[in-house]
C-alpha positions as CSV (number, residue, x, y, z in Angstrom):
1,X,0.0,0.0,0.0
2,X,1.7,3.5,-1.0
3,X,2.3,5.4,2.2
4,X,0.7,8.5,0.7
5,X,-3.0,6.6,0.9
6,X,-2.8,6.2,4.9
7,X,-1.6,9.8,5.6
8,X,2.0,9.5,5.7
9,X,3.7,12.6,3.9
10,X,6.0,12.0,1.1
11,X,9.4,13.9,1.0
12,X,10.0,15.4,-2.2
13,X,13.3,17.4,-3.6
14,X,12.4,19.5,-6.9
15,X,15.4,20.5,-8.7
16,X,15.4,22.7,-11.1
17,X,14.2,26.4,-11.2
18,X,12.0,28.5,-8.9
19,X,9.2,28.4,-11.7
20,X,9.3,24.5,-11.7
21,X,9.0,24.5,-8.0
22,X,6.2,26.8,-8.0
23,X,4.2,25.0,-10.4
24,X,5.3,21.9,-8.4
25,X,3.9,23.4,-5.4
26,X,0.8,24.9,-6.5
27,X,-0.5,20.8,-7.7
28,X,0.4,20.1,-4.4
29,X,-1.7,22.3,-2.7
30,X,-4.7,20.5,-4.7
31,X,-3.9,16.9,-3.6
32,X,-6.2,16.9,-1.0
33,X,-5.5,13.2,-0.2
34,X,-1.9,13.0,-1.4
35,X,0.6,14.8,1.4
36,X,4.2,15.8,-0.5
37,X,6.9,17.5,1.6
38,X,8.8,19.3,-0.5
39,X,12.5,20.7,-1.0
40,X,14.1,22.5,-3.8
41,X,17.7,23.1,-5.4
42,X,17.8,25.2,-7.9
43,X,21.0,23.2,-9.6
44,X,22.0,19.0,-9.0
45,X,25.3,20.6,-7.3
46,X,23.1,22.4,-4.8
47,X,20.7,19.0,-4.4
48,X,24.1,17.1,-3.2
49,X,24.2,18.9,-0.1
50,X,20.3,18.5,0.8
51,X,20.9,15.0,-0.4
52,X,23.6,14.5,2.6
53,X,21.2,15.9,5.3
54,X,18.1,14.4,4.5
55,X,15.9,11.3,3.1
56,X,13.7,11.6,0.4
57,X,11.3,9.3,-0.8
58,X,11.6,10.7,-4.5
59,X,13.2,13.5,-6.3
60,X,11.5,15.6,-9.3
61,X,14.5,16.6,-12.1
62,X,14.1,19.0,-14.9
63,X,16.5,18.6,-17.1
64,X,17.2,16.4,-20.3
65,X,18.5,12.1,-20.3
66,X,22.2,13.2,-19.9
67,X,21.3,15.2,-16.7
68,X,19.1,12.2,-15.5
69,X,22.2,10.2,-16.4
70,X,24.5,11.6,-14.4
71,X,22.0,12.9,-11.4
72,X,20.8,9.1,-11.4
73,X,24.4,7.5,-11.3
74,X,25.6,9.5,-8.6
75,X,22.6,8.7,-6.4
76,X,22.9,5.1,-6.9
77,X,26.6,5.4,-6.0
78,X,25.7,6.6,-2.4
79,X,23.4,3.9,-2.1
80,X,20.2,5.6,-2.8
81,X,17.3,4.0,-4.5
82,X,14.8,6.5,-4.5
83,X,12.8,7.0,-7.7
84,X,13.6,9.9,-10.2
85,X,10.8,11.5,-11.9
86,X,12.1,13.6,-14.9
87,X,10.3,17.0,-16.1
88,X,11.2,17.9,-19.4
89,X,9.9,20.2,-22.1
90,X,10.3,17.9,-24.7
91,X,7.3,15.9,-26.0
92,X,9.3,13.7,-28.2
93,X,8.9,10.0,-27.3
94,X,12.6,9.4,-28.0
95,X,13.8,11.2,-25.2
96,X,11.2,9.4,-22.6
97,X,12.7,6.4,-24.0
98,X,16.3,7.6,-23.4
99,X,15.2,9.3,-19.9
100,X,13.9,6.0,-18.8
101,X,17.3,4.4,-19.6
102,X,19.3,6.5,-17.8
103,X,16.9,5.3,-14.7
104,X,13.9,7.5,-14.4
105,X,10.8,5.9,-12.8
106,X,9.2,8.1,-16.0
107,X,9.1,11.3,-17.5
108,X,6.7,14.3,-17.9
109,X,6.2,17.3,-19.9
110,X,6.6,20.7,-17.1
111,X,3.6,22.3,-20.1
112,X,1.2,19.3,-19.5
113,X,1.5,18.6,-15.9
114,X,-1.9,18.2,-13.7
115,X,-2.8,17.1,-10.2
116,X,-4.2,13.9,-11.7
117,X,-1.2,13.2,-13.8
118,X,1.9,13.8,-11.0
119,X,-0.1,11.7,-8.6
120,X,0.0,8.7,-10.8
121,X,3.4,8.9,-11.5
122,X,4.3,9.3,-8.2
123,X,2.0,6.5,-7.4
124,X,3.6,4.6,-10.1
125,X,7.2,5.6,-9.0
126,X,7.1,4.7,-5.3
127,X,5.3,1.5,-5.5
128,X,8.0,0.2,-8.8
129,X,10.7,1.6,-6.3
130,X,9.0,-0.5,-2.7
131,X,9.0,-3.4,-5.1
132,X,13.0,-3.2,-6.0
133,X,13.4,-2.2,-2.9
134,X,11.6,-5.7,-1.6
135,X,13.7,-7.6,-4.4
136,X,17.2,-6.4,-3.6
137,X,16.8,-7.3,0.2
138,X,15.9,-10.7,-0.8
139,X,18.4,-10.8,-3.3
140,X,20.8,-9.6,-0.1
141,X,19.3,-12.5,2.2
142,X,20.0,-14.8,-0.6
143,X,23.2,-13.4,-0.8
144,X,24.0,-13.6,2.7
145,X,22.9,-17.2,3.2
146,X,24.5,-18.4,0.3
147,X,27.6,-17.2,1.4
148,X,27.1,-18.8,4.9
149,X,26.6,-22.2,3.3
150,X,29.7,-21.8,1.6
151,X,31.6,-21.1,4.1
152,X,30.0,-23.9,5.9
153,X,31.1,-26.1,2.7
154,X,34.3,-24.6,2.8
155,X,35.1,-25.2,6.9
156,X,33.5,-28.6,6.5
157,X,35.8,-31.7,7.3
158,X,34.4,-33.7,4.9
159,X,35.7,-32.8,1.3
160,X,32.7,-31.9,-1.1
161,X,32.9,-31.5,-4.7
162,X,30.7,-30.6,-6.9
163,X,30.2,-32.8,-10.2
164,X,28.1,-31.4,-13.7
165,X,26.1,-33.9,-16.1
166,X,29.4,-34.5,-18.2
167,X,31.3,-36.1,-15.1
168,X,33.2,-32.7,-14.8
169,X,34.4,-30.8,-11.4
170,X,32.9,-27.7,-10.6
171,X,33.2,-26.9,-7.3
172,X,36.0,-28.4,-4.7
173,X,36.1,-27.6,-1.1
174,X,39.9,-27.4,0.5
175,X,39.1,-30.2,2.7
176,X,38.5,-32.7,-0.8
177,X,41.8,-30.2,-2.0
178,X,43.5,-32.1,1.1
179,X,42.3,-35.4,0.4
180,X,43.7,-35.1,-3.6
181,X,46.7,-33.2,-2.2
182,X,46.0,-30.8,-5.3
183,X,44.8,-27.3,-5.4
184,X,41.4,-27.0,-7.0
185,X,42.6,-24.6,-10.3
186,X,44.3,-28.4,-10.9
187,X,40.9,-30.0,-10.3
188,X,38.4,-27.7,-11.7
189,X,37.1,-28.9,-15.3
190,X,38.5,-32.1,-15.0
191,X,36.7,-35.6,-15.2
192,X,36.0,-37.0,-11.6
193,X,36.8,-40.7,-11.9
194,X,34.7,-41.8,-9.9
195,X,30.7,-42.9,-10.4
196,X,28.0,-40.9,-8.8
197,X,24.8,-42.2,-8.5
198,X,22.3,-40.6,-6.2
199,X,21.1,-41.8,-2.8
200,X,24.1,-44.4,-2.8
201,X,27.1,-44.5,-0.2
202,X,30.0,-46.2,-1.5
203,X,33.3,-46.3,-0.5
204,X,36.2,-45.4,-3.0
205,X,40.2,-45.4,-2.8
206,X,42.3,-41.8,-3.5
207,X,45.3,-42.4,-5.0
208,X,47.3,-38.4,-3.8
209,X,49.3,-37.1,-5.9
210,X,52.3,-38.2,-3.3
211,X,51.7,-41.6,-4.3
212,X,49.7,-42.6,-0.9
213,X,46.4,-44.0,-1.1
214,X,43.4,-43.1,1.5
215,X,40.1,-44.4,1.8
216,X,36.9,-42.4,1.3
217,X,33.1,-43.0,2.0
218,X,31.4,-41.1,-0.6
219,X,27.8,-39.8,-0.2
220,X,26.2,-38.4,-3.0
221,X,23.0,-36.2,-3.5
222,X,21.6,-34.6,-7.1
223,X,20.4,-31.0,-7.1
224,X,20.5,-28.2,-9.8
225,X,23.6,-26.3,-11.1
226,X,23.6,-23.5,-13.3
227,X,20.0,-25.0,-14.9
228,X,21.2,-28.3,-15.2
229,X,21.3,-31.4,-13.4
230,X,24.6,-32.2,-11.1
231,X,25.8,-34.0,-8.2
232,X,27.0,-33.1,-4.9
233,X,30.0,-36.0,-3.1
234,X,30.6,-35.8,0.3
235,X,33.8,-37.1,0.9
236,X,34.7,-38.7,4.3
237,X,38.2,-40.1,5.2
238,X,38.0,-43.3,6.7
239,X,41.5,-44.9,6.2
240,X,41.7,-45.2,10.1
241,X,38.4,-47.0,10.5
242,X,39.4,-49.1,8.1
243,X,42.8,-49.7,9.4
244,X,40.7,-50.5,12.9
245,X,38.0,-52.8,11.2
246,X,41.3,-55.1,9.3
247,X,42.7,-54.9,12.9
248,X,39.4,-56.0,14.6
249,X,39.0,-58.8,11.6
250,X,42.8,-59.9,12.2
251,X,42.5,-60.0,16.3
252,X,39.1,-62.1,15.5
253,X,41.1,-63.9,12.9
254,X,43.5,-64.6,15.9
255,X,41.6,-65.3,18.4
256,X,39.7,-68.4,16.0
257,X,43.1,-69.7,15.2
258,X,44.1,-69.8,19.0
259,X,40.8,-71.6,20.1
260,X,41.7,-74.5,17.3
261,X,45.2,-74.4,18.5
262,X,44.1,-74.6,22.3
263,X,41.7,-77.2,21.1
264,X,43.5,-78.9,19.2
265,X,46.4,-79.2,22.3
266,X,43.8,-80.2,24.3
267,X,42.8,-83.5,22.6
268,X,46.5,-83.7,22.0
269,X,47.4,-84.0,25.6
270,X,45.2,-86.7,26.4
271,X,46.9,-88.6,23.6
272,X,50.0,-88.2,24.9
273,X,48.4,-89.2,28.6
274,X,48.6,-92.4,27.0
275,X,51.5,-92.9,25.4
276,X,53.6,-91.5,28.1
277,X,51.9,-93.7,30.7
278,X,52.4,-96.6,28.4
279,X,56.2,-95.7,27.8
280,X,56.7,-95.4,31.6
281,X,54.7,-98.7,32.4
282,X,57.1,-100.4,29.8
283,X,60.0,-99.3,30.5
284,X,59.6,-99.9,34.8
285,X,59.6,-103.9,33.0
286,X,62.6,-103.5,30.9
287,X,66.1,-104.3,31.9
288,X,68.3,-101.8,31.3
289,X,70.4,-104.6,29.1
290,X,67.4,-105.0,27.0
291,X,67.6,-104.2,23.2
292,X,64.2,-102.6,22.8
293,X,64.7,-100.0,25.9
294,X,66.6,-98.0,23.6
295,X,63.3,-97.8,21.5
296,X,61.0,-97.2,24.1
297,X,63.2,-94.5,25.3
298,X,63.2,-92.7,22.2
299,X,59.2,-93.0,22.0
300,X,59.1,-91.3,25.5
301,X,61.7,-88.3,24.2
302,X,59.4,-87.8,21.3
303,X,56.4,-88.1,23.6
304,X,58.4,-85.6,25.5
305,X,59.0,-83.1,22.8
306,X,55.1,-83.1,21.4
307,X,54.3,-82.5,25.1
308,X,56.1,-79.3,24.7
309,X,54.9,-78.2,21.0
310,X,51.1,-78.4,22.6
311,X,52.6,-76.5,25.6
312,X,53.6,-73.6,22.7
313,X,50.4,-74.2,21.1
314,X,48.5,-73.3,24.5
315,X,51.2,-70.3,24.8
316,X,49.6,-69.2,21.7
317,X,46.2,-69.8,22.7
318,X,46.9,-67.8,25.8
319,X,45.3,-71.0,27.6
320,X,48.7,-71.1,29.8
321,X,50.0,-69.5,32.6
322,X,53.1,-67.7,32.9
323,X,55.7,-69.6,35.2
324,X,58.9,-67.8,35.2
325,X,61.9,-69.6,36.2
326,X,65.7,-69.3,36.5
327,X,67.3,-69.8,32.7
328,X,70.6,-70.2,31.3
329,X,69.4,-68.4,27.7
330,X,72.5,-70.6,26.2
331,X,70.5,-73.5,26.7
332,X,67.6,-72.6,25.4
333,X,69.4,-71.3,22.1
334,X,70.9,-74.2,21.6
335,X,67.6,-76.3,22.3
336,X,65.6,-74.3,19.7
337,X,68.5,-74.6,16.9
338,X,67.3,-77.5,15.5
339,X,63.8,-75.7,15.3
340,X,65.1,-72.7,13.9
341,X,66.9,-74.4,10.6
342,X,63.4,-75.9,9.4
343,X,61.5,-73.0,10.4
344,X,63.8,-70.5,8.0
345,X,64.8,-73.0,5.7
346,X,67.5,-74.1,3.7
347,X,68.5,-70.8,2.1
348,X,69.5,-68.9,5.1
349,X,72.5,-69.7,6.6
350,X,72.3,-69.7,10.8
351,X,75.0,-69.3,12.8
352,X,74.8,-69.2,16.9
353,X,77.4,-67.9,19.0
354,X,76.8,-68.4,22.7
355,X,79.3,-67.3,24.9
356,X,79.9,-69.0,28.0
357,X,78.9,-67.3,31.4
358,X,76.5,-65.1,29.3
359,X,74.7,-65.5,32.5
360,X,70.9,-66.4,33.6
361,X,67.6,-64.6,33.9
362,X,64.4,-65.1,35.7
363,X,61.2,-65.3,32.9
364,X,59.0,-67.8,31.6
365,X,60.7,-70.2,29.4
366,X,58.0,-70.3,27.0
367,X,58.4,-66.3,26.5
368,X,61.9,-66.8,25.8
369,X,61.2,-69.1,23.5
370,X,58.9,-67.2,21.5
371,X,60.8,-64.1,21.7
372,X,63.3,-66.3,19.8
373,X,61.3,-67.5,17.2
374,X,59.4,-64.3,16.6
375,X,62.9,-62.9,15.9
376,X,63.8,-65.9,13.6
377,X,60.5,-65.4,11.9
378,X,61.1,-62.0,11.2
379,X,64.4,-62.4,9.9
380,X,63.5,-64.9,7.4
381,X,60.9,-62.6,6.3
382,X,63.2,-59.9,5.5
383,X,65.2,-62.5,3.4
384,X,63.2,-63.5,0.7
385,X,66.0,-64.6,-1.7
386,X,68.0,-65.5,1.6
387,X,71.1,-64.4,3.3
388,X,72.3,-65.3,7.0
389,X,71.4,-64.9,10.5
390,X,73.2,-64.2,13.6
391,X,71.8,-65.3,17.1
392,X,74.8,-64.6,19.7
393,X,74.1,-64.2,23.5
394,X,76.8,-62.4,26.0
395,X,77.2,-60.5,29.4
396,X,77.2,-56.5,29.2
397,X,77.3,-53.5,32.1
398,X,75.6,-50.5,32.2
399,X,76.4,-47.3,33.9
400,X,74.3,-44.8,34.8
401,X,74.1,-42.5,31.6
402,X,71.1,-39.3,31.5
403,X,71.6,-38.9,28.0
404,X,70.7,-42.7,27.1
405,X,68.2,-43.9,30.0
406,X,67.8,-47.5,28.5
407,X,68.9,-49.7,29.4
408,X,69.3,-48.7,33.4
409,X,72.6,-49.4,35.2
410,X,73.0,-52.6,35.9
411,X,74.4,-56.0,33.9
412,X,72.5,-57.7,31.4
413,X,72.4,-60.8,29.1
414,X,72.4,-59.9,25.7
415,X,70.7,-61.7,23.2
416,X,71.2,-60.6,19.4
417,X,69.8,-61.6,15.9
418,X,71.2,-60.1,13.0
419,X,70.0,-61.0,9.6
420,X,71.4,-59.8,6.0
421,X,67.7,-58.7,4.8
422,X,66.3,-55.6,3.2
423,X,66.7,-53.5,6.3
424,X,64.4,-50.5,7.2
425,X,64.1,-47.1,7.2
426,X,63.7,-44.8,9.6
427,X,59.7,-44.4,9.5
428,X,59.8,-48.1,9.7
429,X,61.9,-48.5,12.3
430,X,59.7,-45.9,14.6
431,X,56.7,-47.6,14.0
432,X,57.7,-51.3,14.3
433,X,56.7,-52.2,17.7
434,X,53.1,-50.8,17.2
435,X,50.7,-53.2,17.3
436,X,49.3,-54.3,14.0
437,X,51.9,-52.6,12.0
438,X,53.6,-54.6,9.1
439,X,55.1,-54.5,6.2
440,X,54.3,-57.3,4.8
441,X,51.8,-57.9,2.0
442,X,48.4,-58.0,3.0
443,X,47.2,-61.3,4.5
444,X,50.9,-62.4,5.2
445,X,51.5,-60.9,8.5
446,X,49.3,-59.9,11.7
447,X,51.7,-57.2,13.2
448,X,52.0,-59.0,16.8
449,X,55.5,-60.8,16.6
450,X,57.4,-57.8,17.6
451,X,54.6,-56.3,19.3
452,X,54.8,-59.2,21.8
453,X,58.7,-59.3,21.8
454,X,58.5,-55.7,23.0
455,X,55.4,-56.8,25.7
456,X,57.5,-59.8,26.8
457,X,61.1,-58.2,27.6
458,X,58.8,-55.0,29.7
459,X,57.7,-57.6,31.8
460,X,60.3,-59.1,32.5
461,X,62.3,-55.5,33.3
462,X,64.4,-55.7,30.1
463,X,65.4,-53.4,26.9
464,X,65.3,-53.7,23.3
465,X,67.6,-52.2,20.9
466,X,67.0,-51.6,17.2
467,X,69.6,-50.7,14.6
468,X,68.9,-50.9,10.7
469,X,69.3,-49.5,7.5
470,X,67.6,-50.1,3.6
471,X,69.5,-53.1,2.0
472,X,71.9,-53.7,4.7
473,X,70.2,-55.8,7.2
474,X,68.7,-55.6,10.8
475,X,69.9,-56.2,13.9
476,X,67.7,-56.6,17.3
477,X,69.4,-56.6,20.8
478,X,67.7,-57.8,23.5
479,X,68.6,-56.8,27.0
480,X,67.3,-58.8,29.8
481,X,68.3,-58.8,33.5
482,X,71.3,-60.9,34.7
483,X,70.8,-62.9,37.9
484,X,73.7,-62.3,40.3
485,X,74.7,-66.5,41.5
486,X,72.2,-68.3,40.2
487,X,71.8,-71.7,38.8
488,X,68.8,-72.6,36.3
489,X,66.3,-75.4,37.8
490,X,67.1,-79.1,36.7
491,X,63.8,-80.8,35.4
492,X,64.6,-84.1,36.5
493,X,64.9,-82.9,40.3
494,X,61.6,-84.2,41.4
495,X,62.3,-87.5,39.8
496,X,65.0,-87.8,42.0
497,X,63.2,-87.4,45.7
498,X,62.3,-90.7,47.5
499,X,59.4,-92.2,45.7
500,X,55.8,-91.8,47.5
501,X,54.3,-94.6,50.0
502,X,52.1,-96.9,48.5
503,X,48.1,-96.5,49.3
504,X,45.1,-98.2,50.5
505,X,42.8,-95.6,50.2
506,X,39.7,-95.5,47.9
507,X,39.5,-93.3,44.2
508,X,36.8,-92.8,42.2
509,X,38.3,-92.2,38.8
510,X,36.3,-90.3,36.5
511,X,37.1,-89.4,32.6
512,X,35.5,-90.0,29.4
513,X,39.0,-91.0,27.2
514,X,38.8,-94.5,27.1
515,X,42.4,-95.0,27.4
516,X,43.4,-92.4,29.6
517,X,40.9,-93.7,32.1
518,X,42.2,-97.4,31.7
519,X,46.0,-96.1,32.2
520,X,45.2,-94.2,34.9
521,X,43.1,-97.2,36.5
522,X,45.7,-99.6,36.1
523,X,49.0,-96.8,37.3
524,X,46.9,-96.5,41.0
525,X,45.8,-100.0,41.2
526,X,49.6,-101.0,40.9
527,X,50.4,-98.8,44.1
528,X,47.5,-100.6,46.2
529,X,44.8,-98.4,45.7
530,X,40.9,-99.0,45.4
531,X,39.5,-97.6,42.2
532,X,36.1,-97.1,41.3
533,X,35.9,-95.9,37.4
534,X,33.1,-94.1,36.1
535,X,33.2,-92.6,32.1
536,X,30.8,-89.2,32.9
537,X,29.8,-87.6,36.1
538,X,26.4,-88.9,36.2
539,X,27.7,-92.4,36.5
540,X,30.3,-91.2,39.2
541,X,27.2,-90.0,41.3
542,X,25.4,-93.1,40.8
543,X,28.1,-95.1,41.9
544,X,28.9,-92.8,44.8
545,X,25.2,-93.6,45.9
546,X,25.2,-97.0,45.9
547,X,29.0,-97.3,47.6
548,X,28.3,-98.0,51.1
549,X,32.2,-97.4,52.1
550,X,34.0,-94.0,52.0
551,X,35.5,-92.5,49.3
552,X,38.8,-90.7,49.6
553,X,39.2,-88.9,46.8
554,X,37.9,-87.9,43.6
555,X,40.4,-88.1,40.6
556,X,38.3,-85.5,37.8
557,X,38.9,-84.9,34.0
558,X,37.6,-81.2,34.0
559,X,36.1,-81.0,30.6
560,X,33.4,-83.9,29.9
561,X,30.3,-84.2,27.8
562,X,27.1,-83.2,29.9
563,X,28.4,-82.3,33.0
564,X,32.1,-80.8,33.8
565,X,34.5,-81.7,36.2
566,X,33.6,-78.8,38.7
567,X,30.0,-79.7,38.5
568,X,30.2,-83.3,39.5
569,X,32.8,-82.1,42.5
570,X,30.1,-79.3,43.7
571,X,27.5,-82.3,43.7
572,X,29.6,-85.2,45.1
573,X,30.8,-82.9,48.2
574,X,27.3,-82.3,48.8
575,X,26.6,-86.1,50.5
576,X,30.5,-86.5,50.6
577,X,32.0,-83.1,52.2
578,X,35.2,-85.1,53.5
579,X,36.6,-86.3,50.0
580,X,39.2,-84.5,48.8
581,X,39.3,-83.9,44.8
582,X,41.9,-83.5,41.9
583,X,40.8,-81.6,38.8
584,X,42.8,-83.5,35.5
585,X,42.8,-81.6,32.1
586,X,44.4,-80.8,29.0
587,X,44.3,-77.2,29.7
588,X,46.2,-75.3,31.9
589,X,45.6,-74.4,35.4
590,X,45.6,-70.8,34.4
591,X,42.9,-72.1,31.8
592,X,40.6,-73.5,34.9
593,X,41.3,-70.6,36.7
594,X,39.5,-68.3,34.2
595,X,36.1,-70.7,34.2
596,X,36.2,-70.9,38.2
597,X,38.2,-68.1,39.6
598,X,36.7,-69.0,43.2
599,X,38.6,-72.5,43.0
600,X,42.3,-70.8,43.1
601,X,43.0,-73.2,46.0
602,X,42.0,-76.6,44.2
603,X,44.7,-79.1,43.2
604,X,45.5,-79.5,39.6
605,X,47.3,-82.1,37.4
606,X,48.0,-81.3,33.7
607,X,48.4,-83.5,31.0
608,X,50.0,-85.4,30.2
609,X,51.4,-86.5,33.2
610,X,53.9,-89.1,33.9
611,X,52.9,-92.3,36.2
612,X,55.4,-90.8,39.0
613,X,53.9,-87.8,38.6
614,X,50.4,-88.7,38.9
615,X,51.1,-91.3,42.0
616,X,53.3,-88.3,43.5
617,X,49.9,-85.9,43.4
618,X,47.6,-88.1,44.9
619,X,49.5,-88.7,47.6
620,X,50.2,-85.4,48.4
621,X,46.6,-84.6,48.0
622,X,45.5,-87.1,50.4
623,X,47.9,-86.4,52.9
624,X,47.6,-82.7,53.0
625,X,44.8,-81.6,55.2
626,X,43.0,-79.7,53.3
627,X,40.0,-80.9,51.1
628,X,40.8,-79.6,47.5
């Protein structure tokens, strides 16, 4: 609605002479319902000044399209976008035509002007000017919000680029500049590479223009651009996520391969239950003259040695508990040579040097072991076409030094591989005790062997050292703690103690391996005892009910179909409190700790176990007195 309708006064500079604003005036006065407050300057110089000190809603101009011209352009340059009407004498329709180019809301002829005639142009005027007025604010709110989503687009994390019907770029953001590692004048105009569909979310690789490659989830949305249809792709980095999920799918991966292993070392054991039993029963009826001892021996050394591969296979497993021990690390090089040759094979030379009085150390044997042959491992690894290894071991001192804080003071045995490989850099060499980290193909290493050589020597208080370079080999030193007069343990000490006193007490032997049961039977049977045998617990509580006599103790497999080993000994104690119970199995105690922690206390017997060894346990169960 024009303001002049609902009273409001209009204020109006005339310029031009004192005649035009008379006859300005005069109409004025006869606009009864039309208010105009008006101004005048005689000359568009002398308007500037009124122009500075007040707003006007429109100004009147005599003068011809060159003055409109000029009077217009300067207006518009201050920012003023009030209409011009111009009064001219001329009634030519060219110069209305011109007038109205140079910007005037319209044009009238001073001879013909009339009440009825200046209020429509005026009329026409304001309203033409409210309506531009109206259109250039939204054009400025446009404006203004467009530029707020691009600088949203432009802060964004997420790169964004901007794709035309012909597969083209048209728009990059600097965080998709970042991803491509190439400014966007490289990028504009050129051919994406990648498809876009809309709605999907893929996820693409990014080869940079450094030569790395990152991953990128790409989201993609169609919308309009420049009349024409186009997509928008957000671009999101994931190479981290996706390093995590291949780490999550590899400690899965693991963690399925240990079960089988732990598994597998557990039906294992039980095997070798009976052939070391066996062995053992044989050879107590040998002579030591007789031909065939020799033989039997060697089937209990390789019963022996399989006992300890399912030991590492439970170390691997993690179904084994840590029992560190004094150890000469000489010996256990030169235990695991053998080993080591078929494990890098024939086209690596290895070469050991162990040093007498490197010393001993206090760790688990089967950490030592696998620091050894995750070293070995690694070395091989690093010598695809071959070359030689070094494993030496040898006694070094430490002092006291701030500028290199590892190792401490103190004296250490060193143990040393050195290999002829590809080497590393230094990157590599910074990284290479992170967890997951390789640099092998994909699918051909997990990233845990040095991750757990580096675990292994902090627990035990020791050091690694690292020392490389690109084709010219690796060596790893490895400094762990030298005990001060100490002598490793001898594994045949308990096999020399005075051999247990024979029994008359009653067993009830439970387990569901055929053969393990009837070794077992027939081992405490020979030392006087009573045995009642039952394959499952259900049949050892049915023949606990109808045994009228007391039972002394309860001999267990721990892992049985239908009811465990812990289930049957919770239900026997309840009618038999005073019986005192072994648990047997081809897990570890640490294994039978996890399912039971409350039962830290019970006694345990792993297999396989030797007949001395088993006849030794139950009769320092049944003497102790404490029910296990």
């Amino acid at each position: 609605m024009l303001r002049a309708e609902v009273g409001i006064r209009l204020r109006v500079l005339v310029i031009g002479s004192a005649v035009d604003y008379r006859c300005v005036t005069e109409i004025a006065r006869t606009m009864e319902s039309f208010g105009l407050f008006l101004d005048h300057a005689k000359t568009v110089e002398e308007s500037a000044r009124l122009v500075g000190e007040h707003l006007y809603d429109l100004f009147l101009l005599n003068g011809g399209p060159g003055v409109a011209a000029e009077f217009i352009g300067g207006l518009r340059g201050r920012g003023i976008l009030s209409p011009v009407i111009l009064l001219t004498d001329s009634s030519e329709a060219q110069a209305a035509v011109e007038s109205m180019k140079a910007g005037a809301a319209d044009c009238l002829i001073r001879t013909e002007l009339t009440p009825q005639g200046l209020v429509k142009a005026i009329t026409s005027a304001v309203e033409s000017a409210e309506e531009e007025r109206g259109r250039r604010e939204m054009d400025a709110a446009l404006r203004a919000n467009e530029n707020r989503l691009w600088r949203l687009i432009e802060k964004n994390a997420d790169g964004m680029i901007l794709v035309d019907q012909s597969g083209r770029i048209r728009f990059i953001n600097p965080a998709a500049e970042e991803m491509f590692s190439r400014p966007a004048n490289e990028l504009m105009g050129q051919p994406f590479g990648y498809p876009v569909v809309a709605g999907e979310t893929t996820q693409i690789d990014i080869v940079r223009s450094d030569g790395q490659t990152i991953a990128a989830e790409m989201r993609v949305v169609e919308l309009s651009w420049e009349g024409g249809p186009a997509h928008l792709a957000t671009l999101r980095d994931i190479t981290q996520r996706r390093k995590l999920e291949e780490q999550l799918r590899q400690a899965q991966k693991m963690e399925a391969v240990g079960r089988l292993a732990g598994g597998i070392a557990h039906d294992f054991n039980n095997l070798l239950t009976a052939i070391t039993g066996y062995t053992e029963l044989l050879l107590a009826r040998l002579d030591g003259q007789e031909p065939l001892r020799r033989d039997v021996e060697e089937i209990r050394s390789a019963a022996a040695r399989a006992a300890s591969l399912t030991n590492q296979l439970l170390t691997f497993s993690r179904k084994t508990i840590v029992q560190p021990g004094i150890l000469d690390v000489n010996a256990v090089v030169n235990e695991m040579e053998k080993l080591l040759r078929r494990i890098i094979g024939e086209d690596i030379e290895l070469v050991t040097v162990t040093r007498p009085g490197a010393g001993c150390v206090h760790s688990d044997r089967g950490h030592i072991e696998q620091v050894i042959m995750n070293l070995a491992v690694n070395a091989r690894d690093a010598m695809p076409r071959g070359g030689k290894l070094t494993i030496e071991t040898g006694d070094s001192e430490f002092f006291r030094d701030p500028h290199f804080p590892d190792p401490p003071a103190g004296r250490y045995v060193v143990l040393s591989f050195s290999d002829t490989g590809v080497g590393m850099d230094h990157e590599t060499q910074a990284r290479i005790f992170e967890p997951f980290f390789t640099t092998k193909e994909p699918g051909k290493g997990t990233g845990l062997g040095l991750t757990i050589v580096y675990g292994i020597l902090q627990q035990c208080g020791g050091h690694v050292r690292l020392s490389s370079e690109p084709e010219k080999g690796t060596t790893f030193q490895m400094f762990f703690p030298r005990l001060q007069s100490a002598a490793p343990a001898q594994d045949g000490a308990a096999t020399a103690a005075a051999p247990p006193a024979r029994g008359q007490e009653t067993i009830l032997l439970v387990e569901d391996q055929d053969m393990v049961r009837s070794l077992v039977r027939r081992i405490l049977a020979s030392e006087g005892y009573s045995v009642i045998e039952a394959c499952n617990g259900q049949e050892a509580l049915e023949l606990s009910g109808r045994s009228e006599g007391n039972i002394d103790l309860l001999l267990t497999d721990v892992v049985m179909p239908q009811m465990s080993g812990r289930e049957l000994a919770d239900r026997f104690r309840h009618d038999r409190p005073e019986t005192k119970v072994i648990y047997v199995s081809g897990f570890t105690r640490d294994e039978f700790l996890k399912q039971d922690a409350e039962n830290a206390s019970a006694h345990f017997l792993q297999k396989p176990f030797t007949p001395d060894l088993l006849i030794r346990k139950v009769r320092e169960v049944l003497e102790a007195g404490v029910v296990g």
